[in-house]
N, CA and C atoms as an extended XYZ file, in Angstrom:
201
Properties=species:S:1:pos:R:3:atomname:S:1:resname:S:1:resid:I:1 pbc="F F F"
N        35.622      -17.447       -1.443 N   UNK     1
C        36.315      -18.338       -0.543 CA  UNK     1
C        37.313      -17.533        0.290 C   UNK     1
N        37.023      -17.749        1.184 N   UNK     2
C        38.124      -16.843        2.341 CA  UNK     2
C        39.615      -17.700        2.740 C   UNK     2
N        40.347      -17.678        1.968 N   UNK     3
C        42.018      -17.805        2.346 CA  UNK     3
C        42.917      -17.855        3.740 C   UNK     3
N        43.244      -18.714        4.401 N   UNK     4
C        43.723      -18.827        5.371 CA  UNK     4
C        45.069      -17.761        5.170 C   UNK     4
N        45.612      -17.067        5.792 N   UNK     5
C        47.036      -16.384        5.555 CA  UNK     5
C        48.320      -17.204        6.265 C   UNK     5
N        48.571      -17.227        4.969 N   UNK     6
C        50.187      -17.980        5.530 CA  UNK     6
C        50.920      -17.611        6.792 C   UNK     6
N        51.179      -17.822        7.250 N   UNK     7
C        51.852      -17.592        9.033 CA  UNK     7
C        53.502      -17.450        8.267 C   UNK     7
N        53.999      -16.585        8.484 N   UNK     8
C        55.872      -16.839        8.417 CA  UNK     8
C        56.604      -17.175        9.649 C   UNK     8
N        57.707      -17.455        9.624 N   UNK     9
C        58.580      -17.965       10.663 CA  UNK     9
C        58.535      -17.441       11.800 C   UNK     9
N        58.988      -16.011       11.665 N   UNK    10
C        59.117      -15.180       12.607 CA  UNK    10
C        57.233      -15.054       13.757 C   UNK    10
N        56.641      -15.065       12.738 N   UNK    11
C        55.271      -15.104       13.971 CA  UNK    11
C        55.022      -16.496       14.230 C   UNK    11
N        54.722      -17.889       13.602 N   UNK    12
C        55.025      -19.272       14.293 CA  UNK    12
C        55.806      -19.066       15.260 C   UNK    12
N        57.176      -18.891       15.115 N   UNK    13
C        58.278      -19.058       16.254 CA  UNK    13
C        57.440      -17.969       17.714 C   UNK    13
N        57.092      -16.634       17.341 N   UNK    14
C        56.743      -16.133       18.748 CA  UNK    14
C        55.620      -16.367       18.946 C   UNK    14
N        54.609      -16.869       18.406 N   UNK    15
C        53.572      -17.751       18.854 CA  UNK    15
C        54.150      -19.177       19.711 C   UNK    15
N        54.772      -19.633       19.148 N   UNK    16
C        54.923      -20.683       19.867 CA  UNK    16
C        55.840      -20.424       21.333 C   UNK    16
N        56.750      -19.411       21.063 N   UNK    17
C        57.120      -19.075       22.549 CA  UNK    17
C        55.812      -18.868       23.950 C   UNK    17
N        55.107      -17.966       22.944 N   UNK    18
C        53.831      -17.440       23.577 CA  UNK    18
C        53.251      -19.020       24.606 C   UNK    18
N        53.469      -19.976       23.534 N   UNK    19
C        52.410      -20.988       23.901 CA  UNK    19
C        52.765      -21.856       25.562 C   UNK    19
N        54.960      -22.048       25.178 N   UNK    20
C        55.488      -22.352       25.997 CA  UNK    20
C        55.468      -21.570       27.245 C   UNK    20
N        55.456      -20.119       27.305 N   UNK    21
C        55.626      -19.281       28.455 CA  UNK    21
C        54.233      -19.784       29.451 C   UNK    21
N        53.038      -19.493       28.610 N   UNK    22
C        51.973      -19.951       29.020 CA  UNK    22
C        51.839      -21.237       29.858 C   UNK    22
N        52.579      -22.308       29.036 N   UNK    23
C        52.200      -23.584       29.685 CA  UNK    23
C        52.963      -23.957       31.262 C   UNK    23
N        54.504      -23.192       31.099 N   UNK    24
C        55.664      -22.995       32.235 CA  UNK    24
C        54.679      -22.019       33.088 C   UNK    24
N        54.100      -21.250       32.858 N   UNK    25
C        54.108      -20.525       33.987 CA  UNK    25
C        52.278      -20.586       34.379 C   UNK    25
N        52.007      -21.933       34.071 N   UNK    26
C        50.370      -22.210       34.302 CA  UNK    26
C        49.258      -21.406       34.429 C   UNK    26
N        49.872      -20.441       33.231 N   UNK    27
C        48.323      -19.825       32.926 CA  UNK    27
C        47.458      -20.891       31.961 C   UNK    27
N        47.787      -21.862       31.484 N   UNK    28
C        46.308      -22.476       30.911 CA  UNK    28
C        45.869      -23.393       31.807 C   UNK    28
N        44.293      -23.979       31.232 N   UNK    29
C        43.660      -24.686       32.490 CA  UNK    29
C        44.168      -25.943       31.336 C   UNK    29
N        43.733      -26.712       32.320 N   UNK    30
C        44.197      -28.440       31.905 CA  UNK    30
C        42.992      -28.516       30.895 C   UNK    30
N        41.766      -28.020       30.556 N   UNK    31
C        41.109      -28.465       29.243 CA  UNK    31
C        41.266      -27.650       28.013 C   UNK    31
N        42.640      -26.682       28.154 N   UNK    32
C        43.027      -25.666       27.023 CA  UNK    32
C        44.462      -26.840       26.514 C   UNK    32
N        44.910      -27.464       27.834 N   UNK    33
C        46.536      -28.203       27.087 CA  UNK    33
C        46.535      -28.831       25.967 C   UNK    33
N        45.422      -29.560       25.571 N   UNK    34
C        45.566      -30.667       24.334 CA  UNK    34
C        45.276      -29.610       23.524 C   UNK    34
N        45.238      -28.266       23.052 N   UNK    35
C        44.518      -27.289       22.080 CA  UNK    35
C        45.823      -26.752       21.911 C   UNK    35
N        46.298      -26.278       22.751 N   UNK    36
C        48.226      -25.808       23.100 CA  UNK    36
C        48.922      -26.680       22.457 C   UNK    36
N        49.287      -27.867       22.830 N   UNK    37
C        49.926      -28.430       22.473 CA  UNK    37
C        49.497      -28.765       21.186 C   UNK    37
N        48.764      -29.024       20.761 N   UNK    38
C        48.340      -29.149       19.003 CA  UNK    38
C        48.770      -28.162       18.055 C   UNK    38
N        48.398      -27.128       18.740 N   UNK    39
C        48.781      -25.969       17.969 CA  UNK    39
C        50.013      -25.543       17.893 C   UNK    39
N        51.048      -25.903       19.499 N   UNK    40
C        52.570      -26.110       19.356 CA  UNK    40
C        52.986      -27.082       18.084 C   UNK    40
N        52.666      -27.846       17.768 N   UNK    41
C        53.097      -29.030       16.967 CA  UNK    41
C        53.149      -28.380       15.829 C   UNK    41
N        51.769      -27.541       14.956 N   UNK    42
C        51.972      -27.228       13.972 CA  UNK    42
C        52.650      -26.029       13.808 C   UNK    42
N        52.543      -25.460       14.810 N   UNK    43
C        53.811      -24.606       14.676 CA  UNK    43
C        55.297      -24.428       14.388 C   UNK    43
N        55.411      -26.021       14.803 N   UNK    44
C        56.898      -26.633       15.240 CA  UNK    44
C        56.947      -27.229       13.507 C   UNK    44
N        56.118      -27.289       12.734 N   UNK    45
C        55.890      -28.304       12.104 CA  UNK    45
C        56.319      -27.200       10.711 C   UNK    45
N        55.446      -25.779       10.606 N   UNK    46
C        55.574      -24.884        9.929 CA  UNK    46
C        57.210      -24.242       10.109 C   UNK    46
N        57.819      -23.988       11.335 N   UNK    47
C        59.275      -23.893       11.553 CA  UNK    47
C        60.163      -24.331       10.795 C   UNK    47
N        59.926      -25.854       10.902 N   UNK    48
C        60.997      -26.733       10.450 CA  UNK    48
C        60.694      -26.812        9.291 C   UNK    48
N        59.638      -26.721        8.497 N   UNK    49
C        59.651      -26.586        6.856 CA  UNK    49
C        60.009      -25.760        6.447 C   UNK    49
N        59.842      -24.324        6.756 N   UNK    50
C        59.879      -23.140        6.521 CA  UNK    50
C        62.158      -23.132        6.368 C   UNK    50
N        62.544      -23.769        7.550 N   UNK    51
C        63.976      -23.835        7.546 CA  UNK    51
C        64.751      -24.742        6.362 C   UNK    51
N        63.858      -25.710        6.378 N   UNK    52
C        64.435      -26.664        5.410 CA  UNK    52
C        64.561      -26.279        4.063 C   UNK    52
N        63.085      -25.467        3.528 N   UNK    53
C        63.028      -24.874        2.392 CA  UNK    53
C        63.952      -23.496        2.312 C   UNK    53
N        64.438      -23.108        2.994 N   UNK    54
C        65.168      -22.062        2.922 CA  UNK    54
C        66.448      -22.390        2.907 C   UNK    54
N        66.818      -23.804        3.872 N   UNK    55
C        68.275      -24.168        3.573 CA  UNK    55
C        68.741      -24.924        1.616 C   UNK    55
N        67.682      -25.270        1.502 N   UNK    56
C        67.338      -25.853        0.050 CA  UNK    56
C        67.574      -24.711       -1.205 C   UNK    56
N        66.903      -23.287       -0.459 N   UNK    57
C        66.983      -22.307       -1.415 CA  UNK    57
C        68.363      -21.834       -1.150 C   UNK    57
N        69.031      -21.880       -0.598 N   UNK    58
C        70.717      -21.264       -0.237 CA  UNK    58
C        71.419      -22.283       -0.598 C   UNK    58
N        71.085      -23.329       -0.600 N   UNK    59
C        71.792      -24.143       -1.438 CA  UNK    59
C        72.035      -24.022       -2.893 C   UNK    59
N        70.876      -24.379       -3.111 N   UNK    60
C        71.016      -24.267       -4.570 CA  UNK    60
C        71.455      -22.990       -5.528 C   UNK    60
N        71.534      -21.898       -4.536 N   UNK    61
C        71.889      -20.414       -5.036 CA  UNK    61
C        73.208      -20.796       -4.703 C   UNK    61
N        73.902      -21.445       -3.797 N   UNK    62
C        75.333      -21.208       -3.804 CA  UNK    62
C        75.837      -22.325       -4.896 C   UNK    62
N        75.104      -23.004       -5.601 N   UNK    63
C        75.577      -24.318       -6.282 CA  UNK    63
C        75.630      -23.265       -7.589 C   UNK    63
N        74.417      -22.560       -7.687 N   UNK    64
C        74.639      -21.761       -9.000 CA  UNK    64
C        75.812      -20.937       -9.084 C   UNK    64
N        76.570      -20.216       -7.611 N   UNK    65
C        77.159      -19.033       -7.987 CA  UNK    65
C        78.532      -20.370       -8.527 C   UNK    65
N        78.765      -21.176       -7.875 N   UNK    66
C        79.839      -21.591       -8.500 CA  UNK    66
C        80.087      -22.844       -9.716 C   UNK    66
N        78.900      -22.295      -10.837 N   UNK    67
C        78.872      -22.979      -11.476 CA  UNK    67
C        79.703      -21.593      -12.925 C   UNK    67
């Protein structure tokens, strides 16, 4: 079975710049946008989890140091 590889923050986030520069400066054709924008979403989608779980993990490490 071949494994998708986890994407980390740092390449989501410049992928998704990638996606925006693209769309501002109309290099895609209008039957690539709904593929862009989909793929913006999960990008946006992997971001914001990726932050949340990390604010979750600094949390709870600072709850430990002052326990």
């Amino acid at each position: 079975m071949n494994k998708k590889k986890e994407i980390n923050y740092t390449e989501a986030f410049d992928e998704l710049q990638q996606i925006v520069e693209e769309i501002e400066e109309g290099e895609i054709s209008v039957d690539e946008l709904a593929a862009k924008v989909k793929r913006a979403s999960e990008l946006i989608r992997i971001c914001r989890t990726k932050l949340t779980t990390t604010e979750e993990d600094v949390n709870t490490i600072l709850k430990e140091l002052e326990e």
